[in-house]
MDAnalysis code that builds the backbone (N, CA, C; Angstrom):
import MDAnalysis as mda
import numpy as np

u = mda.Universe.empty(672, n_residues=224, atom_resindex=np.repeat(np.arange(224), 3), trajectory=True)
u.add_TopologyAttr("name", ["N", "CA", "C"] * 224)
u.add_TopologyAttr("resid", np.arange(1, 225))
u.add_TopologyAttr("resname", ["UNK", "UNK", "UNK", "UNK", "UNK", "UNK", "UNK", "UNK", "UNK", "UNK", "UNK", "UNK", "UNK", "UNK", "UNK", "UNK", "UNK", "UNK", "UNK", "UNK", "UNK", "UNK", "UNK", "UNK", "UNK", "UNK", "UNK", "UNK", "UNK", "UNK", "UNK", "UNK", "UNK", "UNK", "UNK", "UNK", "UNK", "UNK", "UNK", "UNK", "UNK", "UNK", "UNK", "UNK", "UNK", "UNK", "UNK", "UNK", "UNK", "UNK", "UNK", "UNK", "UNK", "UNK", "UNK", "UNK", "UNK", "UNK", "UNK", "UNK", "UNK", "UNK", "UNK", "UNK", "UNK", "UNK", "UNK", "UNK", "UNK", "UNK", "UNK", "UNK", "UNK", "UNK", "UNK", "UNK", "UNK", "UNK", "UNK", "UNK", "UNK", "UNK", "UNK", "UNK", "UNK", "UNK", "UNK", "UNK", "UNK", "UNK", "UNK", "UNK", "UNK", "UNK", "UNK", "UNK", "UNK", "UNK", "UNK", "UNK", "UNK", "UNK", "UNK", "UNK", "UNK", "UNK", "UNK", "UNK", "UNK", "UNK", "UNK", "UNK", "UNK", "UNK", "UNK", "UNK", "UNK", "UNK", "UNK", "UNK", "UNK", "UNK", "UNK", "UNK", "UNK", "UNK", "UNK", "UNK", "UNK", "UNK", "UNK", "UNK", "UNK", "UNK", "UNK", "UNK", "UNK", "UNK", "UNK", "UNK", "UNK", "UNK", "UNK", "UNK", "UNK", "UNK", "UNK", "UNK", "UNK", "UNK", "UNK", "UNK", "UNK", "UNK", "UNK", "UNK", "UNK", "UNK", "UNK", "UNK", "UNK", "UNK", "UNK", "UNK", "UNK", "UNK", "UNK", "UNK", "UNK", "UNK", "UNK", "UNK", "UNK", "UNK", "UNK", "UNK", "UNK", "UNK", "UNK", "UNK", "UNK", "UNK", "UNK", "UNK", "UNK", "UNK", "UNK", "UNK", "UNK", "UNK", "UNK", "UNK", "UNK", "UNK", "UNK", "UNK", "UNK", "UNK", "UNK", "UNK", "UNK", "UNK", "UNK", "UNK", "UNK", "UNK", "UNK", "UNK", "UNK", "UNK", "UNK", "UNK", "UNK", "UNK", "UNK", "UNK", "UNK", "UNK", "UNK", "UNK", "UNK", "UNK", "UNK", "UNK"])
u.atoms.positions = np.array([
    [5.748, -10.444, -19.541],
    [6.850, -9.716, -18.924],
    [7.098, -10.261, -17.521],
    [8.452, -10.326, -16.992],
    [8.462, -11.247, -16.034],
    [8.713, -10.096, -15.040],
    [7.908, -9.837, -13.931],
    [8.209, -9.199, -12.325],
    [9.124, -9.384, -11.662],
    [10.149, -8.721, -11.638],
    [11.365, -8.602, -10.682],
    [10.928, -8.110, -9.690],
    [11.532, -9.496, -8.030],
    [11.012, -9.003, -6.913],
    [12.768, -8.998, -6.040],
    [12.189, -7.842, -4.899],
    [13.079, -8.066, -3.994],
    [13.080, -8.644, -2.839],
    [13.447, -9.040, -2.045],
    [13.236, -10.104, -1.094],
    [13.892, -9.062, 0.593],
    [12.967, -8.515, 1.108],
    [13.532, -8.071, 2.367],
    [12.914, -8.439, 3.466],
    [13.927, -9.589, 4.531],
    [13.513, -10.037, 5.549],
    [14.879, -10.277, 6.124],
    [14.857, -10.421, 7.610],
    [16.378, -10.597, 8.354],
    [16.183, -12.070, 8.383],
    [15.035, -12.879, 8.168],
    [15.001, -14.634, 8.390],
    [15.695, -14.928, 7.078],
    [16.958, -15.528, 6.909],
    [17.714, -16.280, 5.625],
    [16.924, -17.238, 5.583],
    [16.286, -18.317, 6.293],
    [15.697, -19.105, 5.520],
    [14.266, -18.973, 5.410],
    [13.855, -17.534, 6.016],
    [12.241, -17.121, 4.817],
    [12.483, -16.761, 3.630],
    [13.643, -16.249, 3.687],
    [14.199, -15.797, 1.867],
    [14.281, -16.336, 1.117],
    [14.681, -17.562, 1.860],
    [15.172, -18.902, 0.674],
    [13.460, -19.723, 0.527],
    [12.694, -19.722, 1.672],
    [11.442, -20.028, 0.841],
    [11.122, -19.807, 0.093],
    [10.655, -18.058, 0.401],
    [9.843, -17.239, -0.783],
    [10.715, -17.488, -1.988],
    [12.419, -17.404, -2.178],
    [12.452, -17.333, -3.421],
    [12.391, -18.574, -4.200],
    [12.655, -20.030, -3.166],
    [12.115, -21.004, -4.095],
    [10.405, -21.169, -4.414],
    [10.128, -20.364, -4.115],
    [8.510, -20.296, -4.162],
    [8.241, -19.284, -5.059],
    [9.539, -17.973, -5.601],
    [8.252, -17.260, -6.097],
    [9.438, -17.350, -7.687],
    [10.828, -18.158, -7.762],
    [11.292, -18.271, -9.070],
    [10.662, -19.442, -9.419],
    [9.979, -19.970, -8.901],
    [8.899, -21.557, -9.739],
    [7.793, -20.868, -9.955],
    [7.541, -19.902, -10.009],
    [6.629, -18.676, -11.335],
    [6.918, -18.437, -12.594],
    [6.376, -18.802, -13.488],
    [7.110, -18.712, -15.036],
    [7.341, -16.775, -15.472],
    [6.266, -16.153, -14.605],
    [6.289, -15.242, -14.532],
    [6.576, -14.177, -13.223],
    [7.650, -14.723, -12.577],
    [8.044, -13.976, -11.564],
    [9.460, -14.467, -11.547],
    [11.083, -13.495, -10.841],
    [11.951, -13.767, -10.698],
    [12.233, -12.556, -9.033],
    [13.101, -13.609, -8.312],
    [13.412, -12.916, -7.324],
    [14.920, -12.153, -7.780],
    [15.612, -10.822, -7.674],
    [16.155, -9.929, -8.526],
    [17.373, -9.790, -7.318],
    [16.672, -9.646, -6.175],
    [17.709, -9.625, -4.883],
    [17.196, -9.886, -3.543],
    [17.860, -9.716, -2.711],
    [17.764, -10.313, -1.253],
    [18.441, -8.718, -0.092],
    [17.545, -8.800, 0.855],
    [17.897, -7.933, 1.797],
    [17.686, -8.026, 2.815],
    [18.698, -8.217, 4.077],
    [18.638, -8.376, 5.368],
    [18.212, -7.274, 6.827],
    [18.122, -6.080, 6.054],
    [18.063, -5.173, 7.103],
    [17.195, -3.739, 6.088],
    [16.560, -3.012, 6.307],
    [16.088, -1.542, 5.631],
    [16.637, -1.382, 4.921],
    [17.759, -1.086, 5.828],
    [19.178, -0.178, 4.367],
    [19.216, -1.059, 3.361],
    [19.637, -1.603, 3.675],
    [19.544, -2.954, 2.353],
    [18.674, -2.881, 1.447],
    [17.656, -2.988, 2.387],
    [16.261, -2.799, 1.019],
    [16.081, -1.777, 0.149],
    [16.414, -0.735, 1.038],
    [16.432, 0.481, 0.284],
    [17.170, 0.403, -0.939],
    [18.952, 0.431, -0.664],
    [20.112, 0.110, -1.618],
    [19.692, -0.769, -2.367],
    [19.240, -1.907, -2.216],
    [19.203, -2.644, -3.783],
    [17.680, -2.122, -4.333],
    [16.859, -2.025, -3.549],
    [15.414, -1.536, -4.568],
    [16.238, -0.459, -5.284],
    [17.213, 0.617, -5.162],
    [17.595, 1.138, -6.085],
    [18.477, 0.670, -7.172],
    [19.419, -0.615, -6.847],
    [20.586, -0.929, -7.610],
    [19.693, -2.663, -8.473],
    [18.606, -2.890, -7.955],
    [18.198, -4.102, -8.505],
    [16.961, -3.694, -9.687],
    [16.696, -2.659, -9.148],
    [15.326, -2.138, -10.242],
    [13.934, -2.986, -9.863],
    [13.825, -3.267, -8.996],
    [13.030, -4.481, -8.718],
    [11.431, -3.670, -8.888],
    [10.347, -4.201, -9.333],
    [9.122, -3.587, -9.539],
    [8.381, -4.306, -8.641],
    [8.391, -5.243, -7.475],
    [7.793, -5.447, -5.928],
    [8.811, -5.559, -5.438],
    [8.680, -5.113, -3.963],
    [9.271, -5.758, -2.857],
    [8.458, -6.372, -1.721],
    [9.345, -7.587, -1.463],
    [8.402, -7.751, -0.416],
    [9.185, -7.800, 1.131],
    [8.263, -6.884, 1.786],
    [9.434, -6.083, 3.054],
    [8.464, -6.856, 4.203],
    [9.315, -6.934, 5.285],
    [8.987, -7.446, 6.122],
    [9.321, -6.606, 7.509],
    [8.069, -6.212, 8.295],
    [8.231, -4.798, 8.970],
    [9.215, -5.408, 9.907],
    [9.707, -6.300, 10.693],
    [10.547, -5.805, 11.637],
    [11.867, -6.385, 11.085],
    [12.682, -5.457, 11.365],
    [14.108, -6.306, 10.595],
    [14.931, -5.004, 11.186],
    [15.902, -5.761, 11.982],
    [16.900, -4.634, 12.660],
    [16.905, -3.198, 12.063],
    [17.776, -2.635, 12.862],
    [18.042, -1.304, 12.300],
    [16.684, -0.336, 11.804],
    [16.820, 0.034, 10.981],
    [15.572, 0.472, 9.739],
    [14.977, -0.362, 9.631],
    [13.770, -0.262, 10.065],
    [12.542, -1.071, 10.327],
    [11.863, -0.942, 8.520],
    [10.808, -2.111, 8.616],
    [10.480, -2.087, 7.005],
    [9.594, -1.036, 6.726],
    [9.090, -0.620, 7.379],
    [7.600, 0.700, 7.649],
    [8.656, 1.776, 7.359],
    [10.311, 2.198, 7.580],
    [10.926, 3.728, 6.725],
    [11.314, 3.338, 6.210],
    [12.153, 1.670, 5.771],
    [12.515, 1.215, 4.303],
    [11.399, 1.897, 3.616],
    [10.013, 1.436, 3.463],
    [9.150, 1.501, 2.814],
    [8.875, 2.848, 2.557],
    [8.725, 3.794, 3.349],
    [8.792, 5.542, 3.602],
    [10.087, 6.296, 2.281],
    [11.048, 5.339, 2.777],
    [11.975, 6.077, 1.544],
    [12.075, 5.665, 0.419],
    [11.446, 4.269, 0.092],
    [11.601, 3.963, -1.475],
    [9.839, 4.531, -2.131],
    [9.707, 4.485, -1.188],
    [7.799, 5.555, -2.039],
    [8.406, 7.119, -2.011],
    [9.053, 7.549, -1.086],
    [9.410, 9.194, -1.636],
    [10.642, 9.420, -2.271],
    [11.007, 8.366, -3.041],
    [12.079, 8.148, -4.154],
    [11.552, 8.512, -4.888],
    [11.840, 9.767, -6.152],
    [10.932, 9.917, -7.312],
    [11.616, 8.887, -8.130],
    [13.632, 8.294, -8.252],
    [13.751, 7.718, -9.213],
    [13.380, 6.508, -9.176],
    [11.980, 5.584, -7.595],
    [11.897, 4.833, -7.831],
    [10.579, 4.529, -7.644],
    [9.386, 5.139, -8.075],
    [7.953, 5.658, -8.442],
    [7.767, 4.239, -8.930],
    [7.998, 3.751, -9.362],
    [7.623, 2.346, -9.785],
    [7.705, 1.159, -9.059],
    [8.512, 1.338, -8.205],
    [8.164, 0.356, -7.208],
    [7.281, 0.208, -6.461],
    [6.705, -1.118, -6.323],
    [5.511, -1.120, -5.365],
    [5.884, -2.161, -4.168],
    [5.873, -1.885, -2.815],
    [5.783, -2.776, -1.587],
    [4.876, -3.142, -1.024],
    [4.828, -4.962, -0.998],
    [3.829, -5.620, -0.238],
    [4.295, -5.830, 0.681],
    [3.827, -5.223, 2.046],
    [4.486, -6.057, 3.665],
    [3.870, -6.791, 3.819],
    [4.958, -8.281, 4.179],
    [4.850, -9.115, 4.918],
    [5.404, -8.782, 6.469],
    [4.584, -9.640, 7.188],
    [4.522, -9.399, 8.632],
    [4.073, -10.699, 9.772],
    [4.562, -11.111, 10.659],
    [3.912, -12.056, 11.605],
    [3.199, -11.399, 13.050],
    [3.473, -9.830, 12.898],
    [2.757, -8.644, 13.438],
    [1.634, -8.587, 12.732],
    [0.427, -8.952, 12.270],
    [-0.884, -8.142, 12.074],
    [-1.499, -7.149, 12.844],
    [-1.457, -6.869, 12.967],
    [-1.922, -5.560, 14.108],
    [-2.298, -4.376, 13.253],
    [-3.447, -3.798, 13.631],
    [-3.849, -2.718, 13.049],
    [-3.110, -1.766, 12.616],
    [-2.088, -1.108, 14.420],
    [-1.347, -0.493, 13.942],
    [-0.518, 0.046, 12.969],
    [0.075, -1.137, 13.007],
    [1.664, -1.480, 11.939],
    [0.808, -1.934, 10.425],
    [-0.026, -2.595, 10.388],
    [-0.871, -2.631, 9.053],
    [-0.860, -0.352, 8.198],
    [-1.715, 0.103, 9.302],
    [-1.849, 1.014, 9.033],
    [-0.498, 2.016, 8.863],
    [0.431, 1.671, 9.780],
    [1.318, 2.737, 9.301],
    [1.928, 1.944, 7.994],
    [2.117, 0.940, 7.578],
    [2.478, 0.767, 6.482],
    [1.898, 0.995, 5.529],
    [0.613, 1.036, 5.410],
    [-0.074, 2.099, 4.530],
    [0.299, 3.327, 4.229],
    [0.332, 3.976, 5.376],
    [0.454, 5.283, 5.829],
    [2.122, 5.625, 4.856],
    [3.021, 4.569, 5.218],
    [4.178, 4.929, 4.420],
    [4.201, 4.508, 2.694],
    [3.109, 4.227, 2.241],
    [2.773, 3.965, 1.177],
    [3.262, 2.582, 0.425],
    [2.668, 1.322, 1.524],
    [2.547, 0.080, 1.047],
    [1.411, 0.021, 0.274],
    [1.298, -0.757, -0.558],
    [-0.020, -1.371, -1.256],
    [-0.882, -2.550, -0.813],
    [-0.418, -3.032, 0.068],
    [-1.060, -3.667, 0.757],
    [-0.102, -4.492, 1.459],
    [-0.383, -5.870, 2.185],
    [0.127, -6.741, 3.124],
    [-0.537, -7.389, 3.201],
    [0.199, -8.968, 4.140],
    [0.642, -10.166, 4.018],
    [0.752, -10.725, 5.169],
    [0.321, -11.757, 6.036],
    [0.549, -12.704, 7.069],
    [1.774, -13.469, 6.070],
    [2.827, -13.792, 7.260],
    [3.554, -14.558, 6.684],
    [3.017, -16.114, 6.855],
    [1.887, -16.401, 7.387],
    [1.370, -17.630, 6.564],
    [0.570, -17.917, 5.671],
    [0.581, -16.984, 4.935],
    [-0.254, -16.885, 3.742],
    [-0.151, -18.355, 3.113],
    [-1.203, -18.121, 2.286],
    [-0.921, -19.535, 1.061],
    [-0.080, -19.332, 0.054],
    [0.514, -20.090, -0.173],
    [1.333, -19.828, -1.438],
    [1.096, -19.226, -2.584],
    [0.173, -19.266, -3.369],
    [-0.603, -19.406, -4.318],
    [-1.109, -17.988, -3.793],
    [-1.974, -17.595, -3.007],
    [-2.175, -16.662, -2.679],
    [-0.816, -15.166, -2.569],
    [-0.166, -16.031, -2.006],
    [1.329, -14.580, -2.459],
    [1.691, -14.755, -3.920],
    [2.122, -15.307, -4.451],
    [2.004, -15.184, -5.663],
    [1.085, -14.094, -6.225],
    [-0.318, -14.701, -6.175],
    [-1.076, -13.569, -6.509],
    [-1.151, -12.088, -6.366],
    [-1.141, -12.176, -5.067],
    [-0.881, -10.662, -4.481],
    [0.871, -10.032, -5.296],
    [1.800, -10.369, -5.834],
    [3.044, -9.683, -6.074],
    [2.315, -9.456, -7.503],
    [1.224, -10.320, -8.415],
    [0.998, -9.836, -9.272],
    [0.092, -8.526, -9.048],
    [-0.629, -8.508, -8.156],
    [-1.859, -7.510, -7.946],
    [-0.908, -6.520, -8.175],
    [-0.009, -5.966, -7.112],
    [0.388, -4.918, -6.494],
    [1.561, -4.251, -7.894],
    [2.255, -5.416, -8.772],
    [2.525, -4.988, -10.186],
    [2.238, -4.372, -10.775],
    [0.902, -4.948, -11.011],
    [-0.012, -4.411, -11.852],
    [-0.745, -2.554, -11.469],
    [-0.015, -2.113, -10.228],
    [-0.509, -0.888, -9.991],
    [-1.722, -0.991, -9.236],
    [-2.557, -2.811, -8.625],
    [-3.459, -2.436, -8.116],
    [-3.317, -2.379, -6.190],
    [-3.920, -1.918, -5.771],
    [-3.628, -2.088, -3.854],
    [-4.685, -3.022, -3.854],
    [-3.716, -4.232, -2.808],
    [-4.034, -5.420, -3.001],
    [-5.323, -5.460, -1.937],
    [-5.803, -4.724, -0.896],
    [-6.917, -4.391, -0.076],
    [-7.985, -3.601, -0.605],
    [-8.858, -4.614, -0.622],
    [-9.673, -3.722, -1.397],
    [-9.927, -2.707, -0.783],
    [-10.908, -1.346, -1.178],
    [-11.433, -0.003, -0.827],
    [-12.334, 0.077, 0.350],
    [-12.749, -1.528, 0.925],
    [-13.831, -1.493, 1.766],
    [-13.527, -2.369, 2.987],
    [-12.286, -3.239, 2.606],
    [-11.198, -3.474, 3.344],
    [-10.456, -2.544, 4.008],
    [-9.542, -1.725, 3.240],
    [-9.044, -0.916, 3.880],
    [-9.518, 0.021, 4.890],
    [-10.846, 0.604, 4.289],
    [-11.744, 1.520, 5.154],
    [-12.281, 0.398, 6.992],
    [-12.474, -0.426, 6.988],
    [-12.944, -0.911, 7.731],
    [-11.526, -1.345, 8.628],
    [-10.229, -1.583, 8.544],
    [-8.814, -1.522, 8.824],
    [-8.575, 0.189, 9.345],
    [-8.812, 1.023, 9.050],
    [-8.270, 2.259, 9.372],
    [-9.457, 2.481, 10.508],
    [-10.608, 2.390, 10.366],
    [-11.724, 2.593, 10.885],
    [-11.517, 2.035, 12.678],
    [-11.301, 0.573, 12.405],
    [-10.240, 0.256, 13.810],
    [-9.098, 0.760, 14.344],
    [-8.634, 1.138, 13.653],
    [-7.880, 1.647, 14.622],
    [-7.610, 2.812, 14.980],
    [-8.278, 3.928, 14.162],
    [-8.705, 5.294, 14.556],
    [-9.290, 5.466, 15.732],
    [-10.663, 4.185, 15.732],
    [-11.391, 4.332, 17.096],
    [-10.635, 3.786, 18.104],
    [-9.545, 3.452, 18.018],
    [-8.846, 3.059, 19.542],
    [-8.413, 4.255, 20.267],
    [-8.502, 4.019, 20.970],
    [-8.390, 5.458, 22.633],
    [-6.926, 6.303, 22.094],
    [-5.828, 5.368, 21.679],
    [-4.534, 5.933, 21.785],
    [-3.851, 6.019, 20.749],
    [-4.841, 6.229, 19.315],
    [-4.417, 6.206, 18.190],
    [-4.051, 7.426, 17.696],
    [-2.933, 7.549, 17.189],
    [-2.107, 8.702, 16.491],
    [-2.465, 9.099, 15.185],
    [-2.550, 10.557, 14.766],
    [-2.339, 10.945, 13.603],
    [-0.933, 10.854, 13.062],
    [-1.041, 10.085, 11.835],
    [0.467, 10.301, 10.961],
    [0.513, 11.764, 10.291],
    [1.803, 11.834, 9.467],
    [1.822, 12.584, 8.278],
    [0.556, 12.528, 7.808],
    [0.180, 13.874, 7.567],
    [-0.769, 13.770, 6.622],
    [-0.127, 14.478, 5.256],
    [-0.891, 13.794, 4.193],
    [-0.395, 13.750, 2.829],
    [-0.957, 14.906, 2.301],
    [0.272, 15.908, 1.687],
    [-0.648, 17.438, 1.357],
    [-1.570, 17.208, 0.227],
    [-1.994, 18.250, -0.548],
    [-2.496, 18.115, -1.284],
    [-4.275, 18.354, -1.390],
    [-4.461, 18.464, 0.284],
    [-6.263, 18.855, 0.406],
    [-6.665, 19.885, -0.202],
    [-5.866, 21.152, 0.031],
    [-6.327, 22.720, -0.795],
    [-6.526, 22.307, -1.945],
    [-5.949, 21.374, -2.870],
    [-5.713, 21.404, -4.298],
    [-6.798, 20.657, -5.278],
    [-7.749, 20.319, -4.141],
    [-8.592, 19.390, -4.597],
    [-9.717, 19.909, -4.952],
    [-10.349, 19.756, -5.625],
    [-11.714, 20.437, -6.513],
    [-12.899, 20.288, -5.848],
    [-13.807, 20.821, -6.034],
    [-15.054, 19.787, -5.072],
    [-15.229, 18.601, -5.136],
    [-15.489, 18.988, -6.821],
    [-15.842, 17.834, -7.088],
    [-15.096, 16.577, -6.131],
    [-13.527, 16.421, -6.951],
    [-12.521, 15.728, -6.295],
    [-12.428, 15.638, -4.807],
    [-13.068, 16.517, -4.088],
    [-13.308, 15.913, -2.559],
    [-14.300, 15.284, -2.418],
    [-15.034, 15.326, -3.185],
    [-16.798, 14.926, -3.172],
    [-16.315, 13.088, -3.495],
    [-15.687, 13.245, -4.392],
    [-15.250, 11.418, -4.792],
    [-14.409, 11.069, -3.775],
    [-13.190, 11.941, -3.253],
    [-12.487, 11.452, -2.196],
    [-13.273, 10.931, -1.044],
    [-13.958, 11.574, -0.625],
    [-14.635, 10.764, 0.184],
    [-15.636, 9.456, -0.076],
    [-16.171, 9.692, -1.011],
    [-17.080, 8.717, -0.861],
    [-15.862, 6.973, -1.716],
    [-14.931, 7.450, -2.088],
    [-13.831, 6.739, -2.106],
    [-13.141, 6.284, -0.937],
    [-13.470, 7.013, -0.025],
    [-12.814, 6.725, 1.856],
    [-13.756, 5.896, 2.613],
    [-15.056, 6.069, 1.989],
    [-16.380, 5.339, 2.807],
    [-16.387, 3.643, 2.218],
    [-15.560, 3.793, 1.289],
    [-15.216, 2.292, 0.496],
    [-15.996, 2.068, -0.800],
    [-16.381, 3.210, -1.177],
    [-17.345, 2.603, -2.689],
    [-16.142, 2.419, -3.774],
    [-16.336, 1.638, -4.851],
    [-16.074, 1.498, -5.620],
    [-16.032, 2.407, -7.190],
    [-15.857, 2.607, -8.193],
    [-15.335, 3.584, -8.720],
    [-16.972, 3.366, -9.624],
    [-17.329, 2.011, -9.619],
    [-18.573, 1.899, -10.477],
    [-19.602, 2.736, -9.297],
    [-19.638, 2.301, -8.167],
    [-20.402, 2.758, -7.089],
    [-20.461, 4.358, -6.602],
    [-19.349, 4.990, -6.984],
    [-19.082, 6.202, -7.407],
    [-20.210, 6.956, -8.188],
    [-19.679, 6.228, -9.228],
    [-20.628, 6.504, -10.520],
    [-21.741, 6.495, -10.238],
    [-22.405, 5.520, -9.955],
    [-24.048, 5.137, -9.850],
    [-24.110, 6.640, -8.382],
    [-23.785, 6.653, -7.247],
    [-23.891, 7.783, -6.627],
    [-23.791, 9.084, -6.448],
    [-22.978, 9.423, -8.346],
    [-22.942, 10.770, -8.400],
    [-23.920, 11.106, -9.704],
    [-24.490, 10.067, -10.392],
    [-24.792, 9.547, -11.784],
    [-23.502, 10.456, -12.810],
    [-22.755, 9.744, -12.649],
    [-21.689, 9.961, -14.138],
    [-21.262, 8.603, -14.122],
    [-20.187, 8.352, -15.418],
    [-19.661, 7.437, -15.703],
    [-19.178, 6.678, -14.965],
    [-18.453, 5.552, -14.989],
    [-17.374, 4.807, -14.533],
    [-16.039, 5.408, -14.669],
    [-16.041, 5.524, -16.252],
    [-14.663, 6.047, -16.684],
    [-14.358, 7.553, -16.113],
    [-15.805, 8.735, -16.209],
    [-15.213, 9.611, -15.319],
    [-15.075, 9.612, -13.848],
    [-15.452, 8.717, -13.359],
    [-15.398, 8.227, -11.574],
    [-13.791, 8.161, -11.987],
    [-13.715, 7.058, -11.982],
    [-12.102, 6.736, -12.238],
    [-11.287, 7.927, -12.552],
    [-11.256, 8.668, -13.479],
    [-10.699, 9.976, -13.621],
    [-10.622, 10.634, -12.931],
    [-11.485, 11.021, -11.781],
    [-11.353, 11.987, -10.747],
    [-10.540, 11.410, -9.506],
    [-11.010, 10.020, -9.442],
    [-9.813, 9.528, -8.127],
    [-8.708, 9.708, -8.856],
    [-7.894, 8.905, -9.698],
    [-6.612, 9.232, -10.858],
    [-6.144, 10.682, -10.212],
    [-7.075, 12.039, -10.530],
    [-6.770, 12.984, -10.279],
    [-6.416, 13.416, -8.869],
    [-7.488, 13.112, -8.329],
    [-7.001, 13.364, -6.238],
    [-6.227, 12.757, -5.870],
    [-5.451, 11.402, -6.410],
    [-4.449, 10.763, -6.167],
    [-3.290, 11.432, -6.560],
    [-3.265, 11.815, -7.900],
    [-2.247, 12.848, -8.074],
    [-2.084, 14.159, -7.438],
    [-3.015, 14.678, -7.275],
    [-2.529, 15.756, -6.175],
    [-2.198, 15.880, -5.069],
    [-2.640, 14.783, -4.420],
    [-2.035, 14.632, -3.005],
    [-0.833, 13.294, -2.977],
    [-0.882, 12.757, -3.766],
    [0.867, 12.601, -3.998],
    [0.769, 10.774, -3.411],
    [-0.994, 10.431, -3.615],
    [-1.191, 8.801, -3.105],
    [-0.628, 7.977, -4.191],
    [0.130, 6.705, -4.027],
    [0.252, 5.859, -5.003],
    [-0.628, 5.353, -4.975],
    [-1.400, 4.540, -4.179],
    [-2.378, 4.068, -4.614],
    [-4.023, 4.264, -4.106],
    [-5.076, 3.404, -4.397],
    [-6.016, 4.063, -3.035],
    [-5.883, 3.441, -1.990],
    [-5.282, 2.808, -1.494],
    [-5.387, 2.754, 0.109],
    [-4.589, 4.235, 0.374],
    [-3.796, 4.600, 0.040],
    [-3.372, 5.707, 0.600],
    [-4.076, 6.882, 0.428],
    [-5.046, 6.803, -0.821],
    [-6.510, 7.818, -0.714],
    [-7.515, 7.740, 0.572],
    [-7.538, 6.438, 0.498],
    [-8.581, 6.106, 1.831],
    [-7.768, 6.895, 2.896],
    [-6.629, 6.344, 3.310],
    [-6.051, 6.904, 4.534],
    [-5.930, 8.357, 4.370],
    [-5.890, 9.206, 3.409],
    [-5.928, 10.889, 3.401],
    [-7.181, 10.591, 3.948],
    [-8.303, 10.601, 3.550],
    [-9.398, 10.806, 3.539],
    [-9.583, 11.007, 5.157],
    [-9.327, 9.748, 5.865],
    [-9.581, 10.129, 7.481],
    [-8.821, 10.755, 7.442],
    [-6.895, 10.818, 7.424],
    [-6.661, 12.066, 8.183],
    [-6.429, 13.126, 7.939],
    [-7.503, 13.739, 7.255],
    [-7.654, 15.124, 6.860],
    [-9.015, 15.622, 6.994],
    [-9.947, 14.339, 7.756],
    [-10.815, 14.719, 8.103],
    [-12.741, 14.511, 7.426],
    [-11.973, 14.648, 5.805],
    [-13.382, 14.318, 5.077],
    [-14.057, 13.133, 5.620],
    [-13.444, 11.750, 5.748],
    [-14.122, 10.242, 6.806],
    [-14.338, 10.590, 7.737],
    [-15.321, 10.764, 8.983],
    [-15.230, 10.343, 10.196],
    [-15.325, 8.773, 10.813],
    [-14.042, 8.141, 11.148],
    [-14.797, 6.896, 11.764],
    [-15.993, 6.924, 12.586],
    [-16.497, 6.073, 12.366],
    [-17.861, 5.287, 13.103],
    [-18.204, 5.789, 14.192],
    [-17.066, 5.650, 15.127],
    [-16.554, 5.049, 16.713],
    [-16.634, 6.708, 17.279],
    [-15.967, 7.773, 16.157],
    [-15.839, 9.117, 16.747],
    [-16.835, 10.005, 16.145],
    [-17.950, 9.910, 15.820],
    [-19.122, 11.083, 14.923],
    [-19.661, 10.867, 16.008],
])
């Protein structure tokens, strides 16, 4: 099945890279092009595209509430956004999380390497891993002048159990590592994140991880 991507950046000729770079994929097609948020927004709805790849600063509507409004789109739940960025910075990493990216991208990535990543993030997985991400939020929580975002509802609704995995899902274990630390399955590890993800409304787990600190179950390092 071939991945329809969208292309949002204000550089015309990063667009025209990536897309001669990502239609010489037998299994990838670029679907549309967008110069500004709005844009991105409007065609992720009119292109159907199943990645985008947004690029946080771009006039107007920055890619961090592009990204904010096509994740609290219910008719477009299927889309997944990888930011690209020549900003790395904790910050802006994190609030793009925070607005429910799946991960991100130096725009000098390797080729081959983006590629990969538009398949990861397809496929429903967040392209940072669980121990990645934790160690990314972890910085920049402990900085002096770091802000709480939105926090994502959904804490009351959570079971013990399901807080009991949320966290140790925030500390960065893995779903097998789960398992071995609660002794149950794999498959029911997995089931219970599945579940705390659905109730608090995460697409993926980086955005579990990030409930997790800001609601308190994580304490970074820097502040216990």
């Amino acid at each position: 099945m071939t991945i329809r991507v969208l292309l949002a950046d204000d550089q015309a000729l990063l667009r025209a890279t990536f897309r001669l770079l990502l239609d010489s994929a037998p299994d990838l097609e670029v679907v549309a092009e967008a110069a500004t948020g709005d844009e991105a927004v409007e065609r992720a709805r009119s292109a159907r595209a199943d990645v985008v790849l947004m690029d946080i600063r771009m006039p107007g509507t920055d890619g961090i509430e592009a990204t904010r409004r096509i994740t609290s789109d219910e008719s477009l739940a299927g889309v997944k956004i990888l930011v690209l960025t020549t900003f790395e910075t904790d910050e802006l990493v994190v609030a793009a999380l925070r607005a429910g990216a799946s991960g991100y991208l130096g725009k000098g990535v390797d080729p081959e390497a983006l590629l990969q990543a538009v398949r990861t993030v397809a496929a429903g997985e967040s392209l940072l891993s669980p121990a990645a991400t934790t160690a990314l939020i972890e910085r920049f929580l402990t900085q002096p002048d770091a802000r709480s975002g939105t926090q994502l509802p959904g804490l009351a609704e959570l079971t013990a159990r399901e807080r009991e995995i949320t966290v140790l899902a925030g500390a960065g274990l893995s779903n097998n590592e789960i398992a071995e630390e609660l002794f149950i399955s794999p498959a029911t590890a997995k089931t219970h994140v599945n579940r705390a993800m659905m109730k608090i409304g995460a697409r993926d787990r980086a955005q579990l991880v990030v409930f997790a600190y800001e609601n308190g179950l994580v304490v970074p390092r820097g502040r216990g």
